[in-house]
C-alpha positions as CSV (number, residue, x, y, z in Angstrom):
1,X,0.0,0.0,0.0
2,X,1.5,3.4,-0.8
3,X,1.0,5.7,2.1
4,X,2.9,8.9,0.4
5,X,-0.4,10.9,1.0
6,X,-0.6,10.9,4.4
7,X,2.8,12.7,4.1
8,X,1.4,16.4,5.5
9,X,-0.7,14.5,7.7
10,X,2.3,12.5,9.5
11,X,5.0,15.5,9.2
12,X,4.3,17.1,12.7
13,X,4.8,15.4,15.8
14,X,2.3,17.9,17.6
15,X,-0.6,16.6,19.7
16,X,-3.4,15.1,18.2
17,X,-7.0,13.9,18.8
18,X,-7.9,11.3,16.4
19,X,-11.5,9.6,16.8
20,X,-13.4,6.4,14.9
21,X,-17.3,6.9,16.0
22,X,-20.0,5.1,14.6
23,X,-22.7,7.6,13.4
24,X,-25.1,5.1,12.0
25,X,-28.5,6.8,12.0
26,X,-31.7,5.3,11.4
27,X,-34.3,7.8,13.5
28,X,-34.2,10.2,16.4
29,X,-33.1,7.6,18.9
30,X,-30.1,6.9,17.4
31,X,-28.7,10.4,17.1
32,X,-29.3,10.5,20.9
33,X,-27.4,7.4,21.3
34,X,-24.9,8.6,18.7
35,X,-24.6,12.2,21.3
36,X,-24.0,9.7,24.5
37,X,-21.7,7.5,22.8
38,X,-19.0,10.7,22.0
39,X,-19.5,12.3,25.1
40,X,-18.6,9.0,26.7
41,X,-15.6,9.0,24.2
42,X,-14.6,12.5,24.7
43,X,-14.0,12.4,28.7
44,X,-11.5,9.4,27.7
45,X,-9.7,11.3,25.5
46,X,-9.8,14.7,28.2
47,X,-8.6,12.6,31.0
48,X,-5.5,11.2,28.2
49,X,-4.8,14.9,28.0
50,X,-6.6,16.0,24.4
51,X,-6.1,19.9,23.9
52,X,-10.0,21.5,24.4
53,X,-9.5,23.4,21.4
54,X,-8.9,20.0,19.9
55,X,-12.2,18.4,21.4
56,X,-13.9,21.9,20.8
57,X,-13.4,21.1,16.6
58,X,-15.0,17.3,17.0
59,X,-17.9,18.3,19.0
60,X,-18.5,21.0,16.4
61,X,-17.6,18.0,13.1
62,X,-19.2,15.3,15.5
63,X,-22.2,17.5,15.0
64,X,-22.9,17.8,11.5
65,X,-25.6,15.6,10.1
66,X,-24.2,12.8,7.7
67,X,-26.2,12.2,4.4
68,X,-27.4,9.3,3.0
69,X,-28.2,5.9,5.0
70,X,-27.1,2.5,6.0
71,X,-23.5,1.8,8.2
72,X,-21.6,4.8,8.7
73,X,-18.3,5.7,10.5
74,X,-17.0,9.2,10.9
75,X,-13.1,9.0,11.2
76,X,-11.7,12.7,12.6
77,X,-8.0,13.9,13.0
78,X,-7.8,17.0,15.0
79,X,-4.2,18.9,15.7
80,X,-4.0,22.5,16.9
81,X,-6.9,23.3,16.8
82,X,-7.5,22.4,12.8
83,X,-8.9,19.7,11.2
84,X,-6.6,17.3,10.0
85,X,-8.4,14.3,8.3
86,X,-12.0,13.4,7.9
87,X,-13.8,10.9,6.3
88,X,-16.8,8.9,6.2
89,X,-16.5,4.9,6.3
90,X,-19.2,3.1,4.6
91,X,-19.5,0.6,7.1
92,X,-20.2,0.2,11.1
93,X,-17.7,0.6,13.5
94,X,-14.8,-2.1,13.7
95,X,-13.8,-1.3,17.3
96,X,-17.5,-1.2,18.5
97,X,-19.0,1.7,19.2
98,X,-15.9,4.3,19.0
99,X,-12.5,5.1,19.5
100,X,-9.9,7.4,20.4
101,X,-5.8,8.3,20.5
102,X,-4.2,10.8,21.9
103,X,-0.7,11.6,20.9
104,X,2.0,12.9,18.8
105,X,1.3,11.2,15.6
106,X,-2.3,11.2,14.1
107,X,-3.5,7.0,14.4
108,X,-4.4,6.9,10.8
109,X,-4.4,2.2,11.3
110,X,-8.2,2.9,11.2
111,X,-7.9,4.5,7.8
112,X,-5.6,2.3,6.2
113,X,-7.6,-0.6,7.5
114,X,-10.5,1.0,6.0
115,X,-8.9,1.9,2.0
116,X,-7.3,-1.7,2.5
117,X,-10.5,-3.2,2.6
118,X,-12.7,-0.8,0.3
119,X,-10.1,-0.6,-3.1
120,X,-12.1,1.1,-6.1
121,X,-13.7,-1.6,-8.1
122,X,-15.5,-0.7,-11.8
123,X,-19.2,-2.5,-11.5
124,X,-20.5,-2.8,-14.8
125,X,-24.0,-3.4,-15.8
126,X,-23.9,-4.5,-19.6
127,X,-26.6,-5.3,-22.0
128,X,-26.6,-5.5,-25.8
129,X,-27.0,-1.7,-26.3
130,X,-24.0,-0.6,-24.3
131,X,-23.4,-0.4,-20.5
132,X,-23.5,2.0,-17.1
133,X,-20.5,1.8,-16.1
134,X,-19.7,2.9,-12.5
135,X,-16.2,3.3,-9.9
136,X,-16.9,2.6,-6.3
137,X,-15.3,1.6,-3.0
138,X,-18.3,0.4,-0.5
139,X,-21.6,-1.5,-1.3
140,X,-23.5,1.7,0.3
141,X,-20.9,4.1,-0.4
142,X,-21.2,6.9,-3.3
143,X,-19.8,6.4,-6.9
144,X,-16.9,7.8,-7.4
145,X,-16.8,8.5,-11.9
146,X,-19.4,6.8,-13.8
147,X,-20.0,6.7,-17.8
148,X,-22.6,5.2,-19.8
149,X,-22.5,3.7,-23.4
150,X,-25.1,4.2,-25.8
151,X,-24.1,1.9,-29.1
152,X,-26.4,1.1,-31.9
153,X,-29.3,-0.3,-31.5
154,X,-29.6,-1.9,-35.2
155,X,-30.2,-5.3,-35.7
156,X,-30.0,-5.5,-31.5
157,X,-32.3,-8.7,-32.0
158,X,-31.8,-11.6,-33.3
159,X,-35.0,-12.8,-35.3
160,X,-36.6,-15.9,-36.9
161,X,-36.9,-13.5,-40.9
162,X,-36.1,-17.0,-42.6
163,X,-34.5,-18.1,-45.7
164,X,-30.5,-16.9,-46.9
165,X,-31.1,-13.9,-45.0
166,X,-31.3,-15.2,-41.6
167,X,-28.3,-16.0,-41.2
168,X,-26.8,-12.6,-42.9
169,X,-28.9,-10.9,-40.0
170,X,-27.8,-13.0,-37.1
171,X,-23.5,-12.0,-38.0
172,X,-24.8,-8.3,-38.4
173,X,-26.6,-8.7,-34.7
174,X,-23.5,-9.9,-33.3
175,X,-20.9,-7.9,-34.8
176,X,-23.3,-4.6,-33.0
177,X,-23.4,-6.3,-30.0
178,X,-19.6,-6.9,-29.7
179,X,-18.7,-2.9,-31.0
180,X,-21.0,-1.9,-28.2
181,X,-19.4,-4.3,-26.2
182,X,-15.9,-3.0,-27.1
183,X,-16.9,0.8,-26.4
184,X,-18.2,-0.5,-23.1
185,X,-14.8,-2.7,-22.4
186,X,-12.3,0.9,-23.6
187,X,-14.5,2.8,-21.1
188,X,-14.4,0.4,-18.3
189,X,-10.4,0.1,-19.0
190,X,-10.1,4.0,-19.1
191,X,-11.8,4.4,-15.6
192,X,-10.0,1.3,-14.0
193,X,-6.4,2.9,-14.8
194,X,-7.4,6.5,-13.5
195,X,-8.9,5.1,-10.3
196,X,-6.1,2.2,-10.1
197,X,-9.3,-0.4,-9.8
198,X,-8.4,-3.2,-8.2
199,X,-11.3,-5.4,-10.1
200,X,-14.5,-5.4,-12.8
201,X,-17.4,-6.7,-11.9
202,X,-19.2,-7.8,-14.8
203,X,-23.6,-7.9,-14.3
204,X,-26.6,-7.8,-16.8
205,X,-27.1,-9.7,-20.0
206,X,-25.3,-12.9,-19.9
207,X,-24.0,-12.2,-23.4
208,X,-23.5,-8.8,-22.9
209,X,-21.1,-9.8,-20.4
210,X,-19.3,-12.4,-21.9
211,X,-18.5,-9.8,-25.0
212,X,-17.3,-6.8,-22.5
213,X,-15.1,-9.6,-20.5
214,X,-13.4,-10.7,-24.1
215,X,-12.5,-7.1,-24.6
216,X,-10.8,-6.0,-21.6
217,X,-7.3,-7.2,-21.5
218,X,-6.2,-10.5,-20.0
219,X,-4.2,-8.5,-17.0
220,X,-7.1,-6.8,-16.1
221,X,-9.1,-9.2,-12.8
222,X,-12.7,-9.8,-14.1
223,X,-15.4,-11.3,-12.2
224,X,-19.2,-11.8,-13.4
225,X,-21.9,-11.6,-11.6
226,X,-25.6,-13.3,-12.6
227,X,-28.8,-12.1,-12.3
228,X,-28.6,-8.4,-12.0
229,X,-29.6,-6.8,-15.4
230,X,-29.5,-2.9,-16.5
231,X,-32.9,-2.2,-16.7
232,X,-34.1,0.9,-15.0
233,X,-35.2,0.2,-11.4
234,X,-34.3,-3.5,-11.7
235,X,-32.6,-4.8,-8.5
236,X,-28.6,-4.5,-7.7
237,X,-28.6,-6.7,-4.6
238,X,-26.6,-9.7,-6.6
239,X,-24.2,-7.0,-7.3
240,X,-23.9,-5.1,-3.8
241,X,-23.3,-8.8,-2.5
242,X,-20.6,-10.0,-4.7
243,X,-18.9,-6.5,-4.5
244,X,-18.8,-6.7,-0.7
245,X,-17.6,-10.6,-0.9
246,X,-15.1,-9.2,-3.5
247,X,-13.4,-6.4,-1.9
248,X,-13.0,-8.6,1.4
249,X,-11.0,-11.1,-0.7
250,X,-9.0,-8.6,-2.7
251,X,-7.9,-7.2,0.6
252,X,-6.6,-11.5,1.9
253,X,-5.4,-11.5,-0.8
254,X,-3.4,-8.5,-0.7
255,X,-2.2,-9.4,2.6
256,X,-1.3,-12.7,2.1
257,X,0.7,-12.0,-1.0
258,X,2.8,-9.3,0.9
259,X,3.6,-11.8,3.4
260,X,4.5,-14.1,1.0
261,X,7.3,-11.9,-0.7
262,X,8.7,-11.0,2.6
263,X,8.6,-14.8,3.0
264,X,10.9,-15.4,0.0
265,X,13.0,-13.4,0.5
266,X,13.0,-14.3,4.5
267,X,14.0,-18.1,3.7
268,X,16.5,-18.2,1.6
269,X,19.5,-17.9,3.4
270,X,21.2,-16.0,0.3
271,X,18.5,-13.2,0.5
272,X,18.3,-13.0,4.3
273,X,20.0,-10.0,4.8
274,X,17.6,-8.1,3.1
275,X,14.8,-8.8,5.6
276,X,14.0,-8.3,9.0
277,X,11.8,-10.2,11.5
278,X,11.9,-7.7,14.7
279,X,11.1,-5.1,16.0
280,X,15.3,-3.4,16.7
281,X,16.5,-4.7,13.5
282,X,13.4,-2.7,11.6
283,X,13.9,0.5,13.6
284,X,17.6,0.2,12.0
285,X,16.9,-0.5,9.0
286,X,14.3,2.0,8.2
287,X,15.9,4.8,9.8
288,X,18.5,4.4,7.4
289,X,15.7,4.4,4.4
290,X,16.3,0.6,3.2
291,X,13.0,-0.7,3.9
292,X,11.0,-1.2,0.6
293,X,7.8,-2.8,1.9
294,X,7.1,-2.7,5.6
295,X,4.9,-5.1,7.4
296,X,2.9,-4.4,10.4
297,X,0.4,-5.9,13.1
298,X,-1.2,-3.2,14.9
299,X,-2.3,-5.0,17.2
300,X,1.2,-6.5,18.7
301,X,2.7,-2.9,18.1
302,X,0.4,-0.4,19.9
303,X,1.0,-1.2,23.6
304,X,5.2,-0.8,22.6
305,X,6.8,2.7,22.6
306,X,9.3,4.1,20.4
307,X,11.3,7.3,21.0
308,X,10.6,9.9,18.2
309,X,12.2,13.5,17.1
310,X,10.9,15.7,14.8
311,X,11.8,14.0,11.5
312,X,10.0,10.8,10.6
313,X,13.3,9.2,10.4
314,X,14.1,10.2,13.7
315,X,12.8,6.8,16.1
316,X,14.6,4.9,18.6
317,X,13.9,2.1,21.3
318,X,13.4,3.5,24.6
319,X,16.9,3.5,25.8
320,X,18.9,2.9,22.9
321,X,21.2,5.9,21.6
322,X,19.3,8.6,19.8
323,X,20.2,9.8,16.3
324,X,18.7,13.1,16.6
325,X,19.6,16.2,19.4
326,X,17.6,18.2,21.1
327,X,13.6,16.8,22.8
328,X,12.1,13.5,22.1
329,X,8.4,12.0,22.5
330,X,7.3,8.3,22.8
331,X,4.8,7.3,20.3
332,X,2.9,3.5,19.9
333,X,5.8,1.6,17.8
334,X,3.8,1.0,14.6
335,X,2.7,4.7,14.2
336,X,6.0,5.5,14.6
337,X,7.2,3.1,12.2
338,X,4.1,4.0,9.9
339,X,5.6,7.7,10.2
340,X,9.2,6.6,9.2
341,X,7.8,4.6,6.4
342,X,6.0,7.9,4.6
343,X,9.2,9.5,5.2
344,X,11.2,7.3,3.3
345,X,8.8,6.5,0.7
346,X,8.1,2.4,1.9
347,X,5.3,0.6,1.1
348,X,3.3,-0.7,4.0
349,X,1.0,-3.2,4.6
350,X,-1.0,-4.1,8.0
351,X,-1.0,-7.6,8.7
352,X,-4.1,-8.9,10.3
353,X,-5.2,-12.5,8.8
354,X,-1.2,-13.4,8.6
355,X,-0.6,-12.2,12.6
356,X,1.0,-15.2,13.3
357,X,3.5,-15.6,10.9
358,X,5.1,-12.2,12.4
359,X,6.4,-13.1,15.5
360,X,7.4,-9.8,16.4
361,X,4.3,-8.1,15.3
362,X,7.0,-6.6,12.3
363,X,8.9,-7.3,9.1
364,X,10.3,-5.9,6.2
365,X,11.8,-6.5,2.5
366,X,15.0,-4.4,2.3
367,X,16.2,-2.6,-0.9
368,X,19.4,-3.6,-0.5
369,X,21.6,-5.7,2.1
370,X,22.0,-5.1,5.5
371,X,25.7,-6.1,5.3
372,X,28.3,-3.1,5.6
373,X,28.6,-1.5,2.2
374,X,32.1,-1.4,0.9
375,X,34.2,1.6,0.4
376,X,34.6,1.8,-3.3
377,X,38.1,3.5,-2.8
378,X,39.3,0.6,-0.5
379,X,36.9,-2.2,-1.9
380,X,38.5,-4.9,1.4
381,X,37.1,-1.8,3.8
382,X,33.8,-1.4,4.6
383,X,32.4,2.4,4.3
384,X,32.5,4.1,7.6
């Protein structure tokens, strides 16, 4: 996962509020229990010492009524007094009702969890005239680009005329559904490379379907989905199903192949040194920039502090030397990883599904080894 835009967001080691609510409405007694459920939250985060100009912002964001219905999650970053992040999940709470950090670096696990598991997928919904055609994250959540194709209609039938010129109509049927088919296929293409769509799903016409998947390039993931049709006001539930079911996979699957690659290059003793399995050897190496993809379990890393300055690069064990002068803070070890890792441009992924393979709760593929690199004036010397 690339985690370059969080960049501004990760910068400042100021103190933060950063709260996960659930803000699932369905009638008046919800927004009530919605109310008691923050102000629960907020005394937490006042007695972990949250700024009140901080928890002045969220009960003012906190406040605002959310559109649109089903599962909803409000995720809110507050430093200084300004709002950080904020963004609606399409889904209920993970951690319950809410929840809350308090600290130097903004806990943005809940939002990566979150995009890990809700990748842009096109949904297409062919039929023999063309296809709608939309980009979207969450079964409930809003489209984000959508198209539709409007090819010819000629000879969209195939019919029983009889004689030489049946057949002659049945090739001309066919080659008008597969050029609507194609124009449906470029668009879908076009709108899973700007979005860097993770899938298609395919719905409607079973032929209709078949043409648009022939289209799109073999490298492209395609997955169809039966019954749904394009037909105005017809039912999407096949497709809101299969979508959720999808996304869920493509983000095992994501996971799993991550862990695989550290794995490779993990156990074989002649690629070794570019990995590491724990926590001091990662704090190394990606204070020094070598970490290309960084592996992280949340879960075994929050309740373990790191020392950090005020460059993402600057983190330490508690008690080890310090690479930095002047104050330090302790921050939760994999925000302060997470921090390092924008800094120096790594690729991260949490590891949730695949815990128990990381024994230390960390990992990492290296860009290069962690041997001594040689001096290329004095090739028997290392480089001091």
């Amino acid at each position: 996962m690339n985690v370059s835009s969080l960049s501004d967001v990760l910068d400042s080691w100021d103190l933060s509020v950063t709260v996960t609510l659930d803000v699932t409405r369905t009638d008046e007694a919800g927004t009530r229990e919605r109310e008691l459920r923050w102000r629960e939250l907020r005394r937490r985060l006042e007695s972990e010492g949250a700024v009140p100009a901080d928890l002045a912002v969220l009960d003012r964001v906190l406040a605002e009524p959310m559109g649109g219905g089903g599962a909803q999650t409000r995720f809110v970053a507050v430093r200084a007094g300004q709002v950080a992040l904020d963004e609606l999940f399409y889904e209920g709470s993970r951690a319950g009702a809410g929840s809350g950090a308090v600290g130097p670096i903004v806990d943005v696990i809940p939002l990566l969890s979150y995009r890990a598991r809700h990748a842009p997928v096109v949904v297409v919904h062919a039929d023999r005239e063309g296809a709608d055609i939309e980009v979207v994250t969450a079964a409930d959540g809003p489209v984000e680009a959508s198209a539709s194709i409007h090819g010819s209609t000629e000879y969209v039938h195939k019919v029983k005329i009889g004689g030489w010129r049946h057949s002659h109509y049945q090739r001309v049927s066919e080659n008008v559904w597969r050029g609507n088919a194609e124009d449906a296929a470029d668009e879908a293409l076009r709108l899973f490379q700007e979005h860097s769509g993770k899938l298609v799903l395919l719905s409607g016409d079973v032929r209709a379907r078949q043409l648009v998947a022939a289209a799109l390039p073999q490298r492209i993931p395609v997955q169809q989905v039966e019954g749904d049709t394009r037909a105005e006001g017809a039912s999407t539930a096949t497709v809101g199903v299969t979508l959720v079911r999808s996304l869920d996979e493509q983000a095992a699957r994501a996971e799993d192949e991550a862990v695989r690659r550290w794995l490779a290059v993990h156990n074989d003793e002649r690629t070794r040194d570019r990995s590491t399995q724990d926590l001091p050897s990662t704090v190394t190496a990606i204070r020094q920039g070598q970490v290309e993809e960084l592996l992280i379990v949340p879960a075994a890393l929050r309740s373990r502090p790191l020392e950090i300055g005020p460059s993402g690069t600057d983190l330490a064990l508690p008690g080890s030397p310090r690479s930095w002068d002047g104050e330090s803070r302790r921050a939760p070890a994999d925000l302060a990883l997470l921090r390092a890792a924008v800094a120096t441009g790594a690729e991260v992924q949490l590891v949730e599904l695949e815990s128990a393979v990381l024994s230390d709760g960390v990992a990492a593929r290296l860009r290069w080894s962690s041997d001594p690199v040689p001096d290329p004036t004095n090739p028997t010397q290392p480089r001091s």
